[in-house]
C-alpha positions as CSV (number, residue, x, y, z in Angstrom):
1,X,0.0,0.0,0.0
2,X,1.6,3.5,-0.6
3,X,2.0,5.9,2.0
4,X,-0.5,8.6,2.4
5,X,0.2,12.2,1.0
6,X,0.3,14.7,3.3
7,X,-0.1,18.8,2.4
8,X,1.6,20.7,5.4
9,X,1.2,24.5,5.1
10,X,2.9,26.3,8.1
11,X,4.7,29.6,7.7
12,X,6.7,29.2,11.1
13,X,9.5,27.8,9.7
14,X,10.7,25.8,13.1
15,X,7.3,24.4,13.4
16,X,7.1,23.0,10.3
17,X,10.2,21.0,9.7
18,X,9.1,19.8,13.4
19,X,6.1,18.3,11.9
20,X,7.2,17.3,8.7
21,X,10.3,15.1,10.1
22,X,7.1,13.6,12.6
23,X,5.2,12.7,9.9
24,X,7.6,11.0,7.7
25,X,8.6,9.3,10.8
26,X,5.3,7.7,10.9
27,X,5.7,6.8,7.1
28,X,3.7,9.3,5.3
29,X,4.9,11.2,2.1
30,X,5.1,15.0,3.4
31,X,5.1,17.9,0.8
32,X,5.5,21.6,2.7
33,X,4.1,25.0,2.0
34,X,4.8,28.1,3.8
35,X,2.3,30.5,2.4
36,X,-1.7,30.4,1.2
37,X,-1.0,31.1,-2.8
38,X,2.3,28.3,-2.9
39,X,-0.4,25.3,-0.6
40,X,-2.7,26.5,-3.8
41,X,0.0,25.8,-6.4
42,X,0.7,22.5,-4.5
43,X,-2.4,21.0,-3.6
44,X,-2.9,21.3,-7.8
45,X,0.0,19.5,-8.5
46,X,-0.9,16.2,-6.7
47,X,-3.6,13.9,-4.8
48,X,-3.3,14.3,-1.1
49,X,-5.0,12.2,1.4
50,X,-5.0,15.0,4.2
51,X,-4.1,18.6,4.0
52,X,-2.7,20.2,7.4
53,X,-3.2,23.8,7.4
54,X,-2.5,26.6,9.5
55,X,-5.0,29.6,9.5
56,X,-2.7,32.9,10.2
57,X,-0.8,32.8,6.6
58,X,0.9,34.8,4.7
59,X,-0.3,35.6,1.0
60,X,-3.1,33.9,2.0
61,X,-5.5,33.5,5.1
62,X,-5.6,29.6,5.6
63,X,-9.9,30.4,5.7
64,X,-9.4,31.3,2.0
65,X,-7.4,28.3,1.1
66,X,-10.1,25.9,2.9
67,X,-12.5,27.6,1.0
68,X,-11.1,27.4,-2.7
69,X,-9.6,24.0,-1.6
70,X,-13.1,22.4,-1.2
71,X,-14.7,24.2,-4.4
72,X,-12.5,21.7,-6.0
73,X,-12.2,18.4,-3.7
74,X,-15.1,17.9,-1.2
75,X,-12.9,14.7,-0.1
76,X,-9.8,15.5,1.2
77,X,-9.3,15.5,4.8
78,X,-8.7,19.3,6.4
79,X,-7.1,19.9,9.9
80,X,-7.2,23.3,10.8
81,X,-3.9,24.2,13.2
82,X,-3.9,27.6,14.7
83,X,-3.2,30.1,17.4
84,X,-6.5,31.3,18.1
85,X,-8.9,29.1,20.0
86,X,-12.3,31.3,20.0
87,X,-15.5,29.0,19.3
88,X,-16.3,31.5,16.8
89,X,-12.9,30.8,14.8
90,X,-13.1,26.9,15.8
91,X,-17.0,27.6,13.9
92,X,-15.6,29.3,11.2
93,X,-13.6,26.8,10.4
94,X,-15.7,24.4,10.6
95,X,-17.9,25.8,8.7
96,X,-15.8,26.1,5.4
97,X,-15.5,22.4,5.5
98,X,-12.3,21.6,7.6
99,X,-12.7,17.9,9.6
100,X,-11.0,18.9,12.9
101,X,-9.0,21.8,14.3
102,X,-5.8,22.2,17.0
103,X,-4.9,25.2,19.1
104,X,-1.6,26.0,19.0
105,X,0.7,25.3,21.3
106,X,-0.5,22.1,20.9
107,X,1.0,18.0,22.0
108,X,3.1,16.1,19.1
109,X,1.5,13.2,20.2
110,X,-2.1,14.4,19.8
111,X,-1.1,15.7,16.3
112,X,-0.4,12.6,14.8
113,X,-3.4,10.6,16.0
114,X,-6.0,13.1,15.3
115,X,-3.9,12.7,11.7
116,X,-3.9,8.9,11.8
117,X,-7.9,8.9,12.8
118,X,-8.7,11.4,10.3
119,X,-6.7,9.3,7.4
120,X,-8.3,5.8,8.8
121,X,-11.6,8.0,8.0
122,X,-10.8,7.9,4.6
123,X,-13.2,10.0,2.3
124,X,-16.3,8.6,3.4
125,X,-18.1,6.9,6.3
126,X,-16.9,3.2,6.1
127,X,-20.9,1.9,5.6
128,X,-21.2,4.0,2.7
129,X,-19.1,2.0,0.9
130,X,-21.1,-0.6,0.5
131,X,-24.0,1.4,-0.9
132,X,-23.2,3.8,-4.0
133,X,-26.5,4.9,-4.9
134,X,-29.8,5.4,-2.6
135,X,-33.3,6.3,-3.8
136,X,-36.4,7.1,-1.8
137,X,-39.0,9.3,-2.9
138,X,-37.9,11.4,-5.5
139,X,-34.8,12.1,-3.8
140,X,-31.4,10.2,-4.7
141,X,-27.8,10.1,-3.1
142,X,-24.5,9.0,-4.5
143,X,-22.6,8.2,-1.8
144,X,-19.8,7.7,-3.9
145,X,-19.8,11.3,-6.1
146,X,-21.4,13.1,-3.0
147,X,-23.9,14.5,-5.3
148,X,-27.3,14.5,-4.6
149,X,-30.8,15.8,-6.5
150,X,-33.6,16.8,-3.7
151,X,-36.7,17.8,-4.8
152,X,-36.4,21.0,-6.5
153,X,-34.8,18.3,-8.7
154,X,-31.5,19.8,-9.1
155,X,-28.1,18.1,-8.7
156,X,-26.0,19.4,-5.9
157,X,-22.8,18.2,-4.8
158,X,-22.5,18.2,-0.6
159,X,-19.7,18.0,1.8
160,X,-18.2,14.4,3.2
161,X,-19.2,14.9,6.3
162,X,-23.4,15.6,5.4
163,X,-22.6,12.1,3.4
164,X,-21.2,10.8,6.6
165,X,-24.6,11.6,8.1
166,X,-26.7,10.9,6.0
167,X,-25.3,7.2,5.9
168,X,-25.5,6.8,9.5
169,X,-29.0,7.8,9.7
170,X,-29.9,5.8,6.8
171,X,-28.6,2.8,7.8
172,X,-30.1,3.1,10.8
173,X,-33.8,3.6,9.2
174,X,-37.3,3.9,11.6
175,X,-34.5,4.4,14.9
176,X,-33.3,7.2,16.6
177,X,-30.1,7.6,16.4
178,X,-28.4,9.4,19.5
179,X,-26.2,12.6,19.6
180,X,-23.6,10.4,21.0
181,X,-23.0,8.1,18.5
182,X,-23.5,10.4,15.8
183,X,-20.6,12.2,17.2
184,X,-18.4,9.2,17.7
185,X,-19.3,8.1,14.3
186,X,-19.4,11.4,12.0
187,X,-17.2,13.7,13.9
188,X,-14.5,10.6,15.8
189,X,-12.6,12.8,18.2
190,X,-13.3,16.5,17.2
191,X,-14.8,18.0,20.6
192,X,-16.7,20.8,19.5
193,X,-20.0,20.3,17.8
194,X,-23.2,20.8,20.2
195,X,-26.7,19.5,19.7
196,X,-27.5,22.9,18.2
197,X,-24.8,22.0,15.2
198,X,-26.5,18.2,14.5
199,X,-30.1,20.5,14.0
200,X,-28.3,22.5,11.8
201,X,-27.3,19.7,9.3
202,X,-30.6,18.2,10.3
203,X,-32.1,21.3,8.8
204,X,-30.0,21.5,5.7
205,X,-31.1,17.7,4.7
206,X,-35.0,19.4,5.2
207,X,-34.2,21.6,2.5
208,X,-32.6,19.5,-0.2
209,X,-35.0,16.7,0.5
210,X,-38.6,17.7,2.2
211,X,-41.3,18.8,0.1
212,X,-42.6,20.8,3.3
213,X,-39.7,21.5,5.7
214,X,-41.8,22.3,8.6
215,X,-43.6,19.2,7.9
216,X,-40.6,16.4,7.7
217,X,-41.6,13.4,5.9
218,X,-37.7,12.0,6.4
219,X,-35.5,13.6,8.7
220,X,-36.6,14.2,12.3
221,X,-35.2,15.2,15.3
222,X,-36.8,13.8,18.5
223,X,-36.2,16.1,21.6
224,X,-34.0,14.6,24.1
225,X,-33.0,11.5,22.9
226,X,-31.8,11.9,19.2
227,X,-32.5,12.2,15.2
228,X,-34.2,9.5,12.8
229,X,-34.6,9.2,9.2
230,X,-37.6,7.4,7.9
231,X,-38.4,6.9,4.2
């Protein structure tokens, strides 16, 4: 099996040759970046399997990056490594499709499992591989292009982690599926989502896929205990 690519973009020079020697340590192919536009011109130039980015950047604010990053791959893995640690930045982040995110200063030891359980991930939830296409109503999923037509009847490509859900809550069909294990399954050993961030994707899947969104048909969330999808 080749070793997994690795895109480490970290201006403080120090820091990154730190992490860089740590990571080919472990066996992974590391290719470095010091500013937003060059982790651009790089992450073009080759598949990566994880992309480790810091958000204070030169050139470039690492939010940028994420964002033009995931207008063209939706299933590459994103840590987020930065100095600031406000909920709002941790959001932010979050937001524009990054997988997990580590305050600075942060443990060497803790760094490379959150990048071995983020790379054991792999690009989608590991039940979803065993289903590429799923139907119900007039609503379809492809688990494997992360495109999906809702009933506006548009296609619309969505993020891994909305697959990652969806899958869950699929395969679990007619039962409530708990906020725990959503988070152990979806979000592994990121910290930082609440209750009020599972409605929100809950929400988002009423709007591709219900016909009346105050009315679910599908996607519910039961107070107190969890969310179910019924078909």
């Amino acid at each position: 099996m080749s070793a997994k690519r690795i895109l480490l973009v970290e201006d403080e020079e120090h820091l990154l040759k730190t992490i860089q020697l740590n990571l080919e340590l472990e066996g992974y192919t590391v290719t470095s970046a010091i500013n937003g536009i060059e982790a651009l011109k790089e992450f073009r130039k080759a598949h990566f399997d994880l992309v480790i980015l810091d958000v204070m950047l030169p050139e470039m604010h690492g939010f940028d990056v994420c964002e033009e990053i995931r207008k063209e791959n939706t299933r590459v893995a994103i840590l987020f490594l930065t100095a600031k640690s406000s909920g709002s930045d941790r959001v932010q982040g979050l937001k524009l499709g990054a997988d997990d995110y580590l305050t600075k200063p942060f443990n060497l030891e803790e760094l490379l499992l959150r990048v071995q359980i983020l790379l054991k991930r792999g690009n989608v939830a590991p039940a979803a591989q065993s289903m590429e296409v799923y139907t119900f109503g007039d609503n379809e999923i492809n688990f494997k292009t992360y495109e999906i037509k809702g009933v506006d009847g548009q296609r619309t490509e969505i993020t891994k982690r909305e697959i990652a859900l969806l899958k869950l809550l699929i395969d679990k069909a007619g039962k409530v599926v708990s906020r725990e294990e959503i988070l152990d399954t979806v979000w592994g050993t990121d910290v930082y989502p609440s209750s009020r961030t599972i409605d929100n994707y809950i929400l988002a899947f009423r709007k591709y896929f219900e016909k009346k969104q105050k009315e679910p048909e599908h996607f519910h969330s039961i107070r107190g205990v969890g969310y179910k999808f019924t078909e």
